[in-house]
C-alpha positions as CSV (number, residue, x, y, z in Angstrom):
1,X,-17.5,-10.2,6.2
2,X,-16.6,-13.1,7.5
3,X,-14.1,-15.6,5.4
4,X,-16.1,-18.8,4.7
5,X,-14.3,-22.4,4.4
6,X,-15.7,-25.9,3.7
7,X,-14.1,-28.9,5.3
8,X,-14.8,-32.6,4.3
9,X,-14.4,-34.9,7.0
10,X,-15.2,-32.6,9.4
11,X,-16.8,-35.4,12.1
12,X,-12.9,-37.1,11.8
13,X,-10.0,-36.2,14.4
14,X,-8.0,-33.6,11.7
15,X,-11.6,-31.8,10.8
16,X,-12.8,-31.6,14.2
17,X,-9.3,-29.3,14.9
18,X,-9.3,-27.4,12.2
19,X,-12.8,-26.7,12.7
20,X,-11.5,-25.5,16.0
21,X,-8.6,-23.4,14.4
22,X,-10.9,-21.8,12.2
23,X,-13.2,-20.8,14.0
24,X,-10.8,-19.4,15.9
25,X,-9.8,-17.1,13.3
26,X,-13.3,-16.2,12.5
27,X,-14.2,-17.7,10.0
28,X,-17.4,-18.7,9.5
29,X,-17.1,-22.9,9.1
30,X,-19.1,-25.2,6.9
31,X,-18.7,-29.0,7.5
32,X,-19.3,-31.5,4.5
33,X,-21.1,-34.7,6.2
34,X,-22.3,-38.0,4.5
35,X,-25.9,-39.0,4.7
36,X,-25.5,-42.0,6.6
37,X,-26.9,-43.8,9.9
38,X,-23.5,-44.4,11.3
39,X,-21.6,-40.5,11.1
40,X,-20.2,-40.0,14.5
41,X,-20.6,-36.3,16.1
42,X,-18.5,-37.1,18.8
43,X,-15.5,-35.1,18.1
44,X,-17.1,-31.4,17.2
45,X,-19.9,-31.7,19.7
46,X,-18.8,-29.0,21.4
47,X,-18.8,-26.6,18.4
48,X,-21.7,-28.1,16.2
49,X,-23.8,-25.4,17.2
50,X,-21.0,-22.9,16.0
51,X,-20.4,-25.0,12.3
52,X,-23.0,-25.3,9.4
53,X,-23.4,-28.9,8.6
54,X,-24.1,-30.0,4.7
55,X,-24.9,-33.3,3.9
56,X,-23.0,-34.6,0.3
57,X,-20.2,-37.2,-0.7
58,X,-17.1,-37.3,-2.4
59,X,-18.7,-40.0,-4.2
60,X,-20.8,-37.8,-5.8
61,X,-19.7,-35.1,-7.8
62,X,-23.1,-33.4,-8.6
63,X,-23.4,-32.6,-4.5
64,X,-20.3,-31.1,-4.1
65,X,-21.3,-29.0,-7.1
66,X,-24.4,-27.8,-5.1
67,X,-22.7,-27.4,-2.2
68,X,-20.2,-25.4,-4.1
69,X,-22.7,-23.1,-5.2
70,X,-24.8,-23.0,-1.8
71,X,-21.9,-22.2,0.5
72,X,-19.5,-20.1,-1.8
73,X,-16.6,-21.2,0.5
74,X,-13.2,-19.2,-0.2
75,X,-11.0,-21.9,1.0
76,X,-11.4,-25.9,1.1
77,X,-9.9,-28.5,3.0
78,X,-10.7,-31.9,1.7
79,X,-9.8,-34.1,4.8
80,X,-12.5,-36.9,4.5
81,X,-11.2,-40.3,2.9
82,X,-10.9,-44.0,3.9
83,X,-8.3,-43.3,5.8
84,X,-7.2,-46.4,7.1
85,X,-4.5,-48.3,5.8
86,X,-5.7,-52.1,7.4
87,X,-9.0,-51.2,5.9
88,X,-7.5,-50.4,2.9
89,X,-6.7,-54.1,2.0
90,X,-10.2,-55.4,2.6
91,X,-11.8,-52.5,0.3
92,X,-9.8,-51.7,-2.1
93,X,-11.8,-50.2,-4.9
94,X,-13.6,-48.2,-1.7
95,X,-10.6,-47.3,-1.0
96,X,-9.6,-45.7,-4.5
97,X,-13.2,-44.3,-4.9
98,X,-13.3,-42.0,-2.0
99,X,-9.5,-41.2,-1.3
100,X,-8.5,-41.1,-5.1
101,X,-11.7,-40.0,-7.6
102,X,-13.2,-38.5,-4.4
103,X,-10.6,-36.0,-4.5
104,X,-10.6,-35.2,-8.6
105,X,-14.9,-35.3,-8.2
106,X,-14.0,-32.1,-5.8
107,X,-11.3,-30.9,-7.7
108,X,-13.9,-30.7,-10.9
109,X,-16.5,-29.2,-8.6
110,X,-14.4,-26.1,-7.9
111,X,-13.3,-25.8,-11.2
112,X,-16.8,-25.5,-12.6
113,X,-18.2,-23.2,-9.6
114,X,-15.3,-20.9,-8.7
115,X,-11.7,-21.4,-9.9
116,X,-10.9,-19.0,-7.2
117,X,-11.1,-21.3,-4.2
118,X,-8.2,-22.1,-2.5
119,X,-8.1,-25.8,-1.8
120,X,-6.1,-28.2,0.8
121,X,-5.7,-31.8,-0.1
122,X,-4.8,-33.9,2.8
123,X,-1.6,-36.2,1.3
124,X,0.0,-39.0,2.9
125,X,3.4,-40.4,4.5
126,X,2.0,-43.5,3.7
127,X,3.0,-42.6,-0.6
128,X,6.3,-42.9,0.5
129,X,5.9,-46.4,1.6
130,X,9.0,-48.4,0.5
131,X,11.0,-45.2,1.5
132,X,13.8,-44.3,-1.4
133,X,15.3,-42.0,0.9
134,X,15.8,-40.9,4.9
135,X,14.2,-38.6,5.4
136,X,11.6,-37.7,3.2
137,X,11.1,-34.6,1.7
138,X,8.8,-33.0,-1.0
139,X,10.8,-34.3,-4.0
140,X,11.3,-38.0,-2.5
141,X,9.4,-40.5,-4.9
142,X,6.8,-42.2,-4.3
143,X,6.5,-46.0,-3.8
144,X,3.1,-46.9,-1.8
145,X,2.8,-50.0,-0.2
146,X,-1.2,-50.7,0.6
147,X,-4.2,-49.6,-2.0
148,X,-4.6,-46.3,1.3
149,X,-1.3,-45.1,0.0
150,X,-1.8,-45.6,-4.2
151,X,-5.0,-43.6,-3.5
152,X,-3.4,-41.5,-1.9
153,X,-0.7,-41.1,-4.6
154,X,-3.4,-40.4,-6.9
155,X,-4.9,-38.0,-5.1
156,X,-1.9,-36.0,-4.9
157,X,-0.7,-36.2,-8.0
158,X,-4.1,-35.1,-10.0
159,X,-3.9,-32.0,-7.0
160,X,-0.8,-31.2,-8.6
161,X,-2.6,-31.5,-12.4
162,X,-5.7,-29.5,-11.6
163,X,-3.2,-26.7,-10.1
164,X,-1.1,-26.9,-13.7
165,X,-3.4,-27.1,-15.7
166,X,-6.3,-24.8,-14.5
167,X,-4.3,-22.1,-12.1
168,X,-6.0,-23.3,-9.4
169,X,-4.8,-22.5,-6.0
170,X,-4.5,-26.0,-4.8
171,X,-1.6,-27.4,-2.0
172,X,-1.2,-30.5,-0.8
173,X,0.0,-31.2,2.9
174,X,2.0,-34.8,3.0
175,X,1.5,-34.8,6.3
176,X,3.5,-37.5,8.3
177,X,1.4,-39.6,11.3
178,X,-0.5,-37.1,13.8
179,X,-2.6,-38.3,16.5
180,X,-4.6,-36.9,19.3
181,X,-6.9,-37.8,22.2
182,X,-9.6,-37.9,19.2
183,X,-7.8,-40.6,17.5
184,X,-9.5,-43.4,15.9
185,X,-9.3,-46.7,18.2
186,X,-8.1,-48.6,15.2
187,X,-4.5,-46.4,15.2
188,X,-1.9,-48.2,17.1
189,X,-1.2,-45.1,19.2
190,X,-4.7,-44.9,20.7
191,X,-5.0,-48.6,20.6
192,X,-2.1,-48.2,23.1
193,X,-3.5,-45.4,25.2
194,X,-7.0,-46.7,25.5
195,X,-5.4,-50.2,26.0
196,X,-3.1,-48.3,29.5
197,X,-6.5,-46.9,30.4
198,X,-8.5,-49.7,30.5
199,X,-5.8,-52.1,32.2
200,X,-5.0,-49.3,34.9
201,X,-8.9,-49.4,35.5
202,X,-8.7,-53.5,35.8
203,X,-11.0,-54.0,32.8
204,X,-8.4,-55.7,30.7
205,X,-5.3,-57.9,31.7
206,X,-3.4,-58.0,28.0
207,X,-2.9,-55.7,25.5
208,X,-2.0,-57.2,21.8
209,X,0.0,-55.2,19.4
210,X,1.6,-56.6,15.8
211,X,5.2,-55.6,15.3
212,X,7.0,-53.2,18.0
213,X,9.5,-52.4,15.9
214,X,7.6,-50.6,13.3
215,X,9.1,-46.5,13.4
216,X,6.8,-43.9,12.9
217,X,7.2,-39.9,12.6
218,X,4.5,-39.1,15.5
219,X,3.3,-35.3,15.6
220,X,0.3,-34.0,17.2
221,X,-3.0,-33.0,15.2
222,X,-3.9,-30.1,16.5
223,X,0.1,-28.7,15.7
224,X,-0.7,-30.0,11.9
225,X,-3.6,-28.5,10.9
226,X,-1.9,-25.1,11.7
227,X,0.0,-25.8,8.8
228,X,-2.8,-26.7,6.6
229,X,-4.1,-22.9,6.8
230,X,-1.1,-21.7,6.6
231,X,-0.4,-23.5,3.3
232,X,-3.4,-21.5,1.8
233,X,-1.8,-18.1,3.2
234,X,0.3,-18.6,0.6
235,X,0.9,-16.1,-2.7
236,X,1.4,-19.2,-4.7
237,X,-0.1,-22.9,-4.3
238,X,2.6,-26.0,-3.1
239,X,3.4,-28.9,-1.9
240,X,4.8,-29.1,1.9
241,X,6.4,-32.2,4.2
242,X,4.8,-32.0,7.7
243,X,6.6,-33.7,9.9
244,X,8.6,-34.0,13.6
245,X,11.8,-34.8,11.6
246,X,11.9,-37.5,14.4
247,X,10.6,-41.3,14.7
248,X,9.8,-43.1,17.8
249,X,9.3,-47.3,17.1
250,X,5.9,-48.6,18.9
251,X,8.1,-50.4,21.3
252,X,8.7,-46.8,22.5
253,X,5.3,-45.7,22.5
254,X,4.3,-48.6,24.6
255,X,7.1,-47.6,27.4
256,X,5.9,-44.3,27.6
257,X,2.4,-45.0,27.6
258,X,2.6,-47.8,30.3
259,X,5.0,-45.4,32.6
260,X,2.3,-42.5,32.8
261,X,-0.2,-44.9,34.5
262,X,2.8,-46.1,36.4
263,X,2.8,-49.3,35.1
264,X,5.2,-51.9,33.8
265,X,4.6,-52.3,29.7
266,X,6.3,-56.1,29.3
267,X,3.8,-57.4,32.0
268,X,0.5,-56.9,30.1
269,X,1.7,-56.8,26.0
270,X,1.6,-59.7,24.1
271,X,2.3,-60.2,20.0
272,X,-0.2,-61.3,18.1
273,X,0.6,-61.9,14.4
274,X,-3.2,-61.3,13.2
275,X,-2.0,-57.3,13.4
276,X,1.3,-57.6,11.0
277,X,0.7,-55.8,8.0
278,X,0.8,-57.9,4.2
279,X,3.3,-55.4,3.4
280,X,5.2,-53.1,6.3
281,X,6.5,-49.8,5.1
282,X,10.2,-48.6,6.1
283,X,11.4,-46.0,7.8
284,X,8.9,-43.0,7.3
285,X,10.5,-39.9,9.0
286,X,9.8,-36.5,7.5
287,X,12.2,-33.6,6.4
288,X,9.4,-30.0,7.8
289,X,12.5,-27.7,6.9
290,X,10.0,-26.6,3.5
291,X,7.1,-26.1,6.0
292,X,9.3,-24.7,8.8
293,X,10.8,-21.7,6.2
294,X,8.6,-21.2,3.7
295,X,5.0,-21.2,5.9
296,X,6.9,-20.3,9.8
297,X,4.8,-23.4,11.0
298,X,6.2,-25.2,14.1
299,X,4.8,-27.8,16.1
300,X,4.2,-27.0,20.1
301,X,3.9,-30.6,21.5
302,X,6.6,-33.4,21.8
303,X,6.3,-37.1,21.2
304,X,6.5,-37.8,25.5
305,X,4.1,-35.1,26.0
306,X,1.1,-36.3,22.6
307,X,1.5,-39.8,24.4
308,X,1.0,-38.5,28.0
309,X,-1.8,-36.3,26.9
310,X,-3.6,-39.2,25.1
311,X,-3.0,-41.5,28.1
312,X,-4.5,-38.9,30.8
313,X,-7.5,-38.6,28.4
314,X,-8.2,-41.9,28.1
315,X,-8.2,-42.3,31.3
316,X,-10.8,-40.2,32.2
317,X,-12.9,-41.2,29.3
318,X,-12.9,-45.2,30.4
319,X,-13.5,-43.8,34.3
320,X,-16.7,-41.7,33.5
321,X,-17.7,-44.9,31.3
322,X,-17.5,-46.9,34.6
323,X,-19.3,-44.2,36.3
């Protein structure tokens, strides 16, 4: 029989490729959706007909409960969560809702329904925040700088209880900025891609970004959710640093996105101070050598090649938009 898994936030860029990956494998995939007018199919049209989608919310523990005991999943992967750190600052209590309780709500389901099911929480970089040490690995404090990475904190942290306290087979990935052609327009890097497409296609003349200088450990999404499966391969539950090990500044991002539509970056970028952070977080760059031993994970793609990727898909997107 095949192995059944549950994934919230299936609809979202890291669900839609681990719905990929695991179908992959065989299993047989069960997505949690919310019940609202504005969930976007977009990224796993082209396997909905292969994934059973259940309508509940992390806000709710009595659904995931029933969903629990409806779907009798073997493994879980709880990926949904407000997930973005500007957002963060304008709903805060949102914010520690979904990507703190939600997780404990789910946590509590499984508990009550099967204490056998392996579980994947989706951790942050961003708990690092105010970094206390380069680079960071699994036993590098926390110190979160927006109410995306407290929650986030949280979220980890009562993982780390539920697994102590109740044997549960719980791991956490702290997984370290991974983007994709299915990124969110509201991350820098796709704000940058999509920008280069729509300025090579003459829709747009400028293209305003907050501060260049910010670094960033970027890794590609489909490379990371790999290691999500592989955490629950695992005899025993952990805690694992994804990461390149590398960082790349948005200043470099820009270059390399502007040169694969051939054009010149410092001709079209302007700063505008609306996109500075309240509170910018250091020099997040991840230490994999945990995942790399301990679950043989590797990534596949390079920075030059994610942003190249992104930028060729975006420009087909804006094209078939213009018809």
């Amino acid at each position: 029989m095949a192995k059944r898994a549950l994934i919230t936030g299936i609809t979202g860029q890291d669900g839609s490729y681990l719905a990929e990956f695991l179908l992959g494998q065989g299993y047989e995939v069960c997505g949690m959706v919310r019940r609202s007018s504005t969930v976007n199919f977009e990224r796993i049209a082209h396997i909905q007909d292969a994934v059973t989608l259940v309508a509940g919310d992390l806000l709710d523990e009595v659904s995931m409960i029933n969903i629990l005991r409806e779907s009798r999943p073997a493994e879980v992967y709880n990926l949904a969560a407000q997930s973005f750190v500007q957002t963060s600052w304008n709903q805060p209590v949102l914010t520690g809702e979904t990507t703190a309780l939600g997780v404990t709500r789910m946590l509590d389901a499984i508990r009550i329904v099967d204490p056998e099911i392996r579980f994947y929480q989706a951790s942050s970089s961003e708990m690092f925040g105010k970094v206390q040490e380069v680079p960071q690995q699994e036993s590098t404090p926390f110190y979160p700088r927006s109410p995306y990475g407290v929650a986030k904190v949280y979220g980890h942290w009562i993982t780390v209880n539920y697994r102590e306290s109740y044997d549960l087979h719980a791991s956490s990935g702290i997984l370290f900025n991974h983007e994709s052609p299915r990124r969110g327009l509201e991350f820098v890097t796709r704000k940058v891609t999509h920008g280069v497409a729509r300025i090579a296609a003459g829709i747009d003349e400028k293209l305003a970004l907050g501060n260049l200088d910010a670094q960033r450990d970027w890794g590609y999404a489909a490379d990371y959710v790999r290691a999500m499966w592989l955490m629950l391969r695992q005899d025993r539950p952990d805690d694992y640093v994804v990461a390149t090990g590398e960082t790349h500044s948005v200043k470099e991002l820009v270059e390399l996105a502007f040169a694969a539509a051939g054009l010149n970056w410092e001709r079209y970028v302007v700063i505008d101070d609306r996109f500075l952070r309240p509170a910018e977080v250091d020099l997040l760059v991840g230490d994999p050598s945990k995942a790399e031993s301990t679950l043989g994970w590797e990534r596949d793609v390079d920075f030059a090649q994610l942003v190249a990727m992104m930028v060729e898909a975006d420009m087909a997107l804006v094209k078939s938009r213009l018809g």
